[in-house]
mmCIF file of the N, C-alpha and C atoms, coordinates in Angstrom:
data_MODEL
# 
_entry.id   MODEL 
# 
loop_
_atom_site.group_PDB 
_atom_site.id 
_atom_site.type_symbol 
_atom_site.label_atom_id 
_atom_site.label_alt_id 
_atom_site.label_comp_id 
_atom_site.label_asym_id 
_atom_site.label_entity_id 
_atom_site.label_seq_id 
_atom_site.pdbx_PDB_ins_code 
_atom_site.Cartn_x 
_atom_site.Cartn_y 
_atom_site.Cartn_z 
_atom_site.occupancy 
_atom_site.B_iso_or_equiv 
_atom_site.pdbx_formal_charge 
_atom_site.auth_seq_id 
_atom_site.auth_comp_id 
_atom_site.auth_asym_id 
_atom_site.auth_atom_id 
_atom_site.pdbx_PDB_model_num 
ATOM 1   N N  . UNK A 1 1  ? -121.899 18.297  102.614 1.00 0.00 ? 1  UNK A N  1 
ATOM 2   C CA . UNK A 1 1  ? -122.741 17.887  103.719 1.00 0.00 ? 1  UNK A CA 1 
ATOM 3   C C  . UNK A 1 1  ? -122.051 16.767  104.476 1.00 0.00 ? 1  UNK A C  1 
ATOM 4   N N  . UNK A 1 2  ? -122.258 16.944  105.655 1.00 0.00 ? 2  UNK A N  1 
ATOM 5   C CA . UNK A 1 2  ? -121.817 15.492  106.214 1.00 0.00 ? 2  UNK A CA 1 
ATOM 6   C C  . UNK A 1 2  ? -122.690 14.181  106.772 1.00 0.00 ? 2  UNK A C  1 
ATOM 7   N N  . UNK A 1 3  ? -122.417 13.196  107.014 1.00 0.00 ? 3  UNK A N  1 
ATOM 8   C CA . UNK A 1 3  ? -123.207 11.977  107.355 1.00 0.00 ? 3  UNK A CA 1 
ATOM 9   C C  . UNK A 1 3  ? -123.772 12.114  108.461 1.00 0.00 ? 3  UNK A C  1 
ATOM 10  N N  . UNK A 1 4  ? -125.119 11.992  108.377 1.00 0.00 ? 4  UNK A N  1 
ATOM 11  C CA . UNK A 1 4  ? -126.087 11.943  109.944 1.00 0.00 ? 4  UNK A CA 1 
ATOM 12  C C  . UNK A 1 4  ? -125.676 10.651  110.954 1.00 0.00 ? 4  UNK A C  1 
ATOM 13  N N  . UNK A 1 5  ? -124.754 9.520   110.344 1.00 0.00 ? 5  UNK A N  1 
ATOM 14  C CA . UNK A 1 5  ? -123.776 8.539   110.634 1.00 0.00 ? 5  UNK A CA 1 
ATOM 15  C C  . UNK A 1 5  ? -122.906 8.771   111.380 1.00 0.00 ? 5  UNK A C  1 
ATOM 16  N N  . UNK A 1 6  ? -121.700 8.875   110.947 1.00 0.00 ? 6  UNK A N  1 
ATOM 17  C CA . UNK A 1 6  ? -120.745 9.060   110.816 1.00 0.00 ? 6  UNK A CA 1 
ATOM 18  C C  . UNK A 1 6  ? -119.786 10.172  111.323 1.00 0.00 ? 6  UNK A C  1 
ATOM 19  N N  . UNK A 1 7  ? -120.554 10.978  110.250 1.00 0.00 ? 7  UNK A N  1 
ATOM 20  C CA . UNK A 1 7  ? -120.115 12.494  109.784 1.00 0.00 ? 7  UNK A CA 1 
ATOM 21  C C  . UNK A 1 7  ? -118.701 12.648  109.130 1.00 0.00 ? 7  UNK A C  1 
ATOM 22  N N  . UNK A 1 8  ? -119.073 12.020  108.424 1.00 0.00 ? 8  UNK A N  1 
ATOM 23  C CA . UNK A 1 8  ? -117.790 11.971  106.819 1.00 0.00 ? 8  UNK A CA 1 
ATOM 24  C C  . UNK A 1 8  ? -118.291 12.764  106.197 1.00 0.00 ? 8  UNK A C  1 
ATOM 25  N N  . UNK A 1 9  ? -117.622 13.156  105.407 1.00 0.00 ? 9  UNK A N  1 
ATOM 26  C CA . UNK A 1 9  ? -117.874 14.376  104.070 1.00 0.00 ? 9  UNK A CA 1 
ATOM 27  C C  . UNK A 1 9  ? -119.115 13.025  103.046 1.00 0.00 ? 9  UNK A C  1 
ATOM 28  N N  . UNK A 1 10 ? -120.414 14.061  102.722 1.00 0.00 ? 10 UNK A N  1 
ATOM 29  C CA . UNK A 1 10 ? -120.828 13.449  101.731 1.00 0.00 ? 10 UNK A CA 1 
ATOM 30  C C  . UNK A 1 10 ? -120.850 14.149  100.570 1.00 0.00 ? 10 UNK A C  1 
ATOM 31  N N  . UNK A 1 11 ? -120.199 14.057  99.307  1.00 0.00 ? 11 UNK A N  1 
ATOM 32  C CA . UNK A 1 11 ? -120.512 14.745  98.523  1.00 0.00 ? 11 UNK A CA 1 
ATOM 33  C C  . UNK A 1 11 ? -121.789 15.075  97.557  1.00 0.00 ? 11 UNK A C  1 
ATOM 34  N N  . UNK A 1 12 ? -122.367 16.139  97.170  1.00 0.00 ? 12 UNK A N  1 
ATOM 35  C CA . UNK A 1 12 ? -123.464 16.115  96.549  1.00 0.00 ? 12 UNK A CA 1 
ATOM 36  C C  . UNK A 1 12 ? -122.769 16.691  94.939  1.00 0.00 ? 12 UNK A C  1 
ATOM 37  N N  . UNK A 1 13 ? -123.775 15.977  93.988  1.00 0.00 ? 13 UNK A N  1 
ATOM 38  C CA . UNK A 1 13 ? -123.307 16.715  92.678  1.00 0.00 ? 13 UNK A CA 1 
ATOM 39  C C  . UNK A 1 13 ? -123.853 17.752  92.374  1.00 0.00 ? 13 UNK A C  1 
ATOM 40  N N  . UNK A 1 14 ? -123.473 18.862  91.944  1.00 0.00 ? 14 UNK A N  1 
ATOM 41  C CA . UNK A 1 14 ? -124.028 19.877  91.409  1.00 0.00 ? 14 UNK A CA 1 
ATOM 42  C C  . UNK A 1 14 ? -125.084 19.717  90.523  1.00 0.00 ? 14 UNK A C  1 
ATOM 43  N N  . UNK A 1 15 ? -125.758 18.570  89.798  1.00 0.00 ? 15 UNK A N  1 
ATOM 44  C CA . UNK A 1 15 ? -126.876 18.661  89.183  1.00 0.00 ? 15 UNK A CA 1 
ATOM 45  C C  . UNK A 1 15 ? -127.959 18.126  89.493  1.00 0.00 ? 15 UNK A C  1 
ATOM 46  N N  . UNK A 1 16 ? -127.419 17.688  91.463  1.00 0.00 ? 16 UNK A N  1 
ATOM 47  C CA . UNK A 1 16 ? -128.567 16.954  92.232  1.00 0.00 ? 16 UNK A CA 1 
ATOM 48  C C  . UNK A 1 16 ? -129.861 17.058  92.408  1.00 0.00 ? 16 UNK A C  1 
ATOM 49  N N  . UNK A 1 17 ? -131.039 16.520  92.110  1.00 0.00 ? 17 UNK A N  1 
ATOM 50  C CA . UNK A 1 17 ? -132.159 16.742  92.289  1.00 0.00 ? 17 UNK A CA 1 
ATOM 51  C C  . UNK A 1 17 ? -133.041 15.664  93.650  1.00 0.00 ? 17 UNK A C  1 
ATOM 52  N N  . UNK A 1 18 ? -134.091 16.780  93.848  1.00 0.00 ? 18 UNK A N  1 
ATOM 53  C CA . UNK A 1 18 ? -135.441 16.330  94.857  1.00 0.00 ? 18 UNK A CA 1 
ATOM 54  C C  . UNK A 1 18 ? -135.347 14.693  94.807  1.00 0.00 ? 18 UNK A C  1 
ATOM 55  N N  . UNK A 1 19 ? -134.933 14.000  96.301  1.00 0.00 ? 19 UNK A N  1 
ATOM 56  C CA . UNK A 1 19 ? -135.203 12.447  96.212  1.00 0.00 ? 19 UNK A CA 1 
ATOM 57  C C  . UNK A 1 19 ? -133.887 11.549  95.752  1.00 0.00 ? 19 UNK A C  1 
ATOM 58  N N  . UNK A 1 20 ? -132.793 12.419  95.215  1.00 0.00 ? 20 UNK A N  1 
ATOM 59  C CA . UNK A 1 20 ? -131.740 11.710  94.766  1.00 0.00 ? 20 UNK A CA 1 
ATOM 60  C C  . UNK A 1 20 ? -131.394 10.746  96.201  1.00 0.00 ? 20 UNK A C  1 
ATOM 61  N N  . UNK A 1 21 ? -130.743 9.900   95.678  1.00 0.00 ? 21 UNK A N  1 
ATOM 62  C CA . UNK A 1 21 ? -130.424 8.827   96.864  1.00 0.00 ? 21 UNK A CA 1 
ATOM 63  C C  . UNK A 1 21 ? -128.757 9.043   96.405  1.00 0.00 ? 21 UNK A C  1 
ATOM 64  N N  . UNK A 1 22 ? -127.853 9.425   98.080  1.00 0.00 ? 22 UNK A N  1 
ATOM 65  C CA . UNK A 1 22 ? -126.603 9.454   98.301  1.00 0.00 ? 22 UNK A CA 1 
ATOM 66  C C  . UNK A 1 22 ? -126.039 8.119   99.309  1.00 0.00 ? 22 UNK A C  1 
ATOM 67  N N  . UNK A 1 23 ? -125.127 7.633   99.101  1.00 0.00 ? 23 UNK A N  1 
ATOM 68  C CA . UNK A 1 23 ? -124.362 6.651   99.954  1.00 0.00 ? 23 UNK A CA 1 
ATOM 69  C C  . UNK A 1 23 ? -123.180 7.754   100.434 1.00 0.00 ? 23 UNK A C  1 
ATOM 70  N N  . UNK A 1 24 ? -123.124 7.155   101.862 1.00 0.00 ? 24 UNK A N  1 
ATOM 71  C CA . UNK A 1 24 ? -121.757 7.502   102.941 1.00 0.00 ? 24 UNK A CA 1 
ATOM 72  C C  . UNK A 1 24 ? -120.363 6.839   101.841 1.00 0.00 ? 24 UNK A C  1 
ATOM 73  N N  . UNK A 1 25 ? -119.772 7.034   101.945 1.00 0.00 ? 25 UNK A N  1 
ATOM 74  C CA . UNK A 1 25 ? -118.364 6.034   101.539 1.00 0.00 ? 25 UNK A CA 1 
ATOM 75  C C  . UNK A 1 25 ? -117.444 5.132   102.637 1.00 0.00 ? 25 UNK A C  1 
ATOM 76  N N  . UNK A 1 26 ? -118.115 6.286   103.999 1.00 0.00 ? 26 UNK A N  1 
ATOM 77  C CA . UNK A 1 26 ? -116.878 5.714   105.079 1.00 0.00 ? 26 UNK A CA 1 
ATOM 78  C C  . UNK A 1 26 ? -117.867 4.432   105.785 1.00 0.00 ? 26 UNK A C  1 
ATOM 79  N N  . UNK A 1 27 ? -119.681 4.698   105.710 1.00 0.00 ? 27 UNK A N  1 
ATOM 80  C CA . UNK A 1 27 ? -119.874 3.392   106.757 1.00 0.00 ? 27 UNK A CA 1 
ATOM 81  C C  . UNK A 1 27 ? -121.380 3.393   105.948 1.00 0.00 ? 27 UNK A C  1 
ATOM 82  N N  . UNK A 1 28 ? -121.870 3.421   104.613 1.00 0.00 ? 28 UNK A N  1 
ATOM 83  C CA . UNK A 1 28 ? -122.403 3.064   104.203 1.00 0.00 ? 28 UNK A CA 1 
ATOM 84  C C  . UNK A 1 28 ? -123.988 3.623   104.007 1.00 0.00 ? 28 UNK A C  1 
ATOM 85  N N  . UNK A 1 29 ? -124.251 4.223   104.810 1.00 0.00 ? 29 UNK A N  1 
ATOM 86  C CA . UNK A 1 29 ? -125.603 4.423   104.998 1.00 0.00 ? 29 UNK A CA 1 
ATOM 87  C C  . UNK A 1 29 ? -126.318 5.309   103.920 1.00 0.00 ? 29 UNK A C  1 
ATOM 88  N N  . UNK A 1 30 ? -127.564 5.112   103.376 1.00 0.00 ? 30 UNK A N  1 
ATOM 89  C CA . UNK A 1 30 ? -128.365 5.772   102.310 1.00 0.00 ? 30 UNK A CA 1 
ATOM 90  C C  . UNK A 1 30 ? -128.684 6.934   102.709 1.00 0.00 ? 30 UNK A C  1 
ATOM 91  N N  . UNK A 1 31 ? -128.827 8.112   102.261 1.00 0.00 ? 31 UNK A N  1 
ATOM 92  C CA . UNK A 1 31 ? -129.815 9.287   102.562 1.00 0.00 ? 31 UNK A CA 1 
ATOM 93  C C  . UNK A 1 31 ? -130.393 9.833   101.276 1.00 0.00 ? 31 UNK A C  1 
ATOM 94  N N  . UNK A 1 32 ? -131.393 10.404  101.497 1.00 0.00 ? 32 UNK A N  1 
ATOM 95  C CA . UNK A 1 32 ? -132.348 11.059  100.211 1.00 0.00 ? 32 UNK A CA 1 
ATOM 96  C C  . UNK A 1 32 ? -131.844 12.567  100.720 1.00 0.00 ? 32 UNK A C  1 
ATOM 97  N N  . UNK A 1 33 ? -131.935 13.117  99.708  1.00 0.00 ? 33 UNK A N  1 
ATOM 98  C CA . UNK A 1 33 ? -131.911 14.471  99.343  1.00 0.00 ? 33 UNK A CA 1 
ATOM 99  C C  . UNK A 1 33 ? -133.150 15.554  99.022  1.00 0.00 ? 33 UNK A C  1 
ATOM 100 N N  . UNK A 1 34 ? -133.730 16.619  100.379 1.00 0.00 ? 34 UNK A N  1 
ATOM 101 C CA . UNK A 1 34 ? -134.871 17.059  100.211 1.00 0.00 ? 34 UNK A CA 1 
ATOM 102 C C  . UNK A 1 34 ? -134.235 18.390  100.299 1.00 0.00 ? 34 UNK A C  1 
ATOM 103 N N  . UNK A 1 35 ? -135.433 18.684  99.516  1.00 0.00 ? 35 UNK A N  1 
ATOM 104 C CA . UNK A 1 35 ? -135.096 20.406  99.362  1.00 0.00 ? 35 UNK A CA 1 
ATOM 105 C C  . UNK A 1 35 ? -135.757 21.186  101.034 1.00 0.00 ? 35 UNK A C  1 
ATOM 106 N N  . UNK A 1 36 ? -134.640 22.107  100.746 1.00 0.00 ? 36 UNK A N  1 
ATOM 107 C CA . UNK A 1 36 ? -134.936 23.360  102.289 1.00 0.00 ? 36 UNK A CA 1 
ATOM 108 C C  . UNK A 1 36 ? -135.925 24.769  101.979 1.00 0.00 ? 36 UNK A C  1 
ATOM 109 N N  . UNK A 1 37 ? -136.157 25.189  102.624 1.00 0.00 ? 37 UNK A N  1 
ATOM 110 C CA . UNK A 1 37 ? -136.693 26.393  102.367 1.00 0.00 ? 37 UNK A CA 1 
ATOM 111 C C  . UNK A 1 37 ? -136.033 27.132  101.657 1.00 0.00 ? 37 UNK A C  1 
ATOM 112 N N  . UNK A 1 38 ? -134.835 27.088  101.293 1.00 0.00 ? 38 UNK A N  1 
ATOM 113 C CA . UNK A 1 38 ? -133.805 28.059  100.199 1.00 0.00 ? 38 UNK A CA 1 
ATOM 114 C C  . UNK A 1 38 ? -133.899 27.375  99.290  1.00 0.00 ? 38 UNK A C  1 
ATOM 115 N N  . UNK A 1 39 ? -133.919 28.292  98.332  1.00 0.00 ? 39 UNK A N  1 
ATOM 116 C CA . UNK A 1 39 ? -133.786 27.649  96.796  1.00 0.00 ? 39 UNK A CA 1 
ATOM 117 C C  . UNK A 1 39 ? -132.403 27.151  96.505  1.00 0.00 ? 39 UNK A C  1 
ATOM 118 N N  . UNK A 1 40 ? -132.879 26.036  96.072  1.00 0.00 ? 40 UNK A N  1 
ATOM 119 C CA . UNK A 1 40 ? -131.377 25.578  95.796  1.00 0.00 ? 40 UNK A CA 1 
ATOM 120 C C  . UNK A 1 40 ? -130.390 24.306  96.554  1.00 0.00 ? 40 UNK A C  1 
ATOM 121 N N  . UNK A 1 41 ? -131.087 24.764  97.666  1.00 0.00 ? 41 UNK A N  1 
ATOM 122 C CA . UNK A 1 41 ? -130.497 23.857  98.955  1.00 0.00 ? 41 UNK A CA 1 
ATOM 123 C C  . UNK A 1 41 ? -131.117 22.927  99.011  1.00 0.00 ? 41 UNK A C  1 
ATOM 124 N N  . UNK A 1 42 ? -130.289 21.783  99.684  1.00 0.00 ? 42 UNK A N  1 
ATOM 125 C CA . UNK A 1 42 ? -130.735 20.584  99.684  1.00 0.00 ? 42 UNK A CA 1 
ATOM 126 C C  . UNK A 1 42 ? -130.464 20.096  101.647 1.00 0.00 ? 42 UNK A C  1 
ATOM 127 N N  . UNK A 1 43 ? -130.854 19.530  102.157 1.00 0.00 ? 43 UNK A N  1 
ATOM 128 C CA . UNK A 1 43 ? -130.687 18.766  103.547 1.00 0.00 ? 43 UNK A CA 1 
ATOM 129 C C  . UNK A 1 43 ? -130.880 17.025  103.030 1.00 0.00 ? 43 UNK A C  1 
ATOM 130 N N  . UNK A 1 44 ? -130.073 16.482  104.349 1.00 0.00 ? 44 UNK A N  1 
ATOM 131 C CA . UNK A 1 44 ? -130.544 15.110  103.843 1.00 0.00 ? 44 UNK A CA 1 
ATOM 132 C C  . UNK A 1 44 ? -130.549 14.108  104.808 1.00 0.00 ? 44 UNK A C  1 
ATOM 133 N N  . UNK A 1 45 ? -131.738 13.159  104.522 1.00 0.00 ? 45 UNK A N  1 
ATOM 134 C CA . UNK A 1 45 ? -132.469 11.954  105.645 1.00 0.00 ? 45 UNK A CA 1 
ATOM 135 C C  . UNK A 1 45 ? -132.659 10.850  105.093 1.00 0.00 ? 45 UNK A C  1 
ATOM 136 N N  . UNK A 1 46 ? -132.288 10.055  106.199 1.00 0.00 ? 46 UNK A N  1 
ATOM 137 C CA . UNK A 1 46 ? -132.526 8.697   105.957 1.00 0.00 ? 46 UNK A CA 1 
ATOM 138 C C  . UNK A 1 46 ? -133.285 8.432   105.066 1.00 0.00 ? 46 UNK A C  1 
ATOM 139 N N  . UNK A 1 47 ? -132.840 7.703   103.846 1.00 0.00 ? 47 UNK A N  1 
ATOM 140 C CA . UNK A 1 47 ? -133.627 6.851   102.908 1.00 0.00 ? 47 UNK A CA 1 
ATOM 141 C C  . UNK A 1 47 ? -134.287 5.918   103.239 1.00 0.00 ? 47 UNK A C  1 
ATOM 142 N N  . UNK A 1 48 ? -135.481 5.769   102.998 1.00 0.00 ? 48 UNK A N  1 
ATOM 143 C CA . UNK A 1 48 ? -136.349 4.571   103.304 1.00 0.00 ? 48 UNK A CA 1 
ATOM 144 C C  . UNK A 1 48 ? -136.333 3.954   102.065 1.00 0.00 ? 48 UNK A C  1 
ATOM 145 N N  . UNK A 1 49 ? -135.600 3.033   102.080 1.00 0.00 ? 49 UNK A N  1 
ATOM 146 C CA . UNK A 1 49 ? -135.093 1.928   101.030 1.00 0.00 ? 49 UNK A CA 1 
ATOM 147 C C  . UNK A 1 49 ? -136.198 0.515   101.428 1.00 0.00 ? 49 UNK A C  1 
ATOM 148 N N  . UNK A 1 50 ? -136.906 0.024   99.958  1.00 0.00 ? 50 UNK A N  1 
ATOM 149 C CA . UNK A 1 50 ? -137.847 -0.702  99.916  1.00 0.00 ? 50 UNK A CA 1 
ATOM 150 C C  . UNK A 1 50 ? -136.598 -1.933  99.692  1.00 0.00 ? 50 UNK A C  1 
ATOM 151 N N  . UNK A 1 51 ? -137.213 -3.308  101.074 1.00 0.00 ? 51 UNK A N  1 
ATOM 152 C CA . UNK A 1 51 ? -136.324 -4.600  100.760 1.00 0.00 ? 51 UNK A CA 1 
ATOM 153 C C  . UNK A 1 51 ? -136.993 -5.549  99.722  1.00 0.00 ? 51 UNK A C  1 
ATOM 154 N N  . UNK A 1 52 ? -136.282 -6.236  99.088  1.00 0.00 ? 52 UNK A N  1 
ATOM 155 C CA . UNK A 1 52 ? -136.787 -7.096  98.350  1.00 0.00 ? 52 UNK A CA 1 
ATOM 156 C C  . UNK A 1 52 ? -138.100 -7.933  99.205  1.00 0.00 ? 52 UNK A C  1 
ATOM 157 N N  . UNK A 1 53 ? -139.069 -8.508  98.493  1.00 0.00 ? 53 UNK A N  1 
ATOM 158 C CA . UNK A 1 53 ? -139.892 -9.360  98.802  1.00 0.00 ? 53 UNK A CA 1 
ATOM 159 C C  . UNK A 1 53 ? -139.884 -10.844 98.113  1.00 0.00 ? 53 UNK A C  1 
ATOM 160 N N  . UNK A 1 54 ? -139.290 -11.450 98.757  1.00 0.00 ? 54 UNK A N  1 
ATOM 161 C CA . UNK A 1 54 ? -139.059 -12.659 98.262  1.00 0.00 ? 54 UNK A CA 1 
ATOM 162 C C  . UNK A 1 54 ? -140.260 -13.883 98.309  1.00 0.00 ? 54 UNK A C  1 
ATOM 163 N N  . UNK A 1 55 ? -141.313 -13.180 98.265  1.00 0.00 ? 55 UNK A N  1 
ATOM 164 C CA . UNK A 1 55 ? -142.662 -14.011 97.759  1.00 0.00 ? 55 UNK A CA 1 
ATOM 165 C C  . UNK A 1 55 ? -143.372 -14.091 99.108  1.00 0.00 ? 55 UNK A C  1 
ATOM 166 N N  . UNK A 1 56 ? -142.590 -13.608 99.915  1.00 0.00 ? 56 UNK A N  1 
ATOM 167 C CA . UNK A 1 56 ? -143.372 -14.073 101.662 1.00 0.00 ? 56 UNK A CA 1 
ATOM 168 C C  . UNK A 1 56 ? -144.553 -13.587 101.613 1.00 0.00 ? 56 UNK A C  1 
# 
């Protein structure tokens, strides 16, 4: 797959599952991994990554 970024190669592992969280290598950015209407297949979107709360 490539980066919705970028568009660097992202690699996925073959034992990837629903929600896995992938990093870019070339400029960083998170994406989650959701399943497609094909079995098997995966597409992937921006991770909504929770920031720390530092008591505010």
């Amino acid at each position: 797959m490539n980066c919705l970024e970028c568009d660097a190669q992202v690699a996925v592992p073959s034992d990837a599952i629903q929600g896995e969280i992938l990093t870019c290598r070339e400029c960083g950015t998170s994406f989650e991994l959701v399943r497609t209407g094909s079995e098997g297949l995966f597409a992937l979107q921006p991770a909504e990554l929770e920031e720390e709360d530092w008591g505010e």
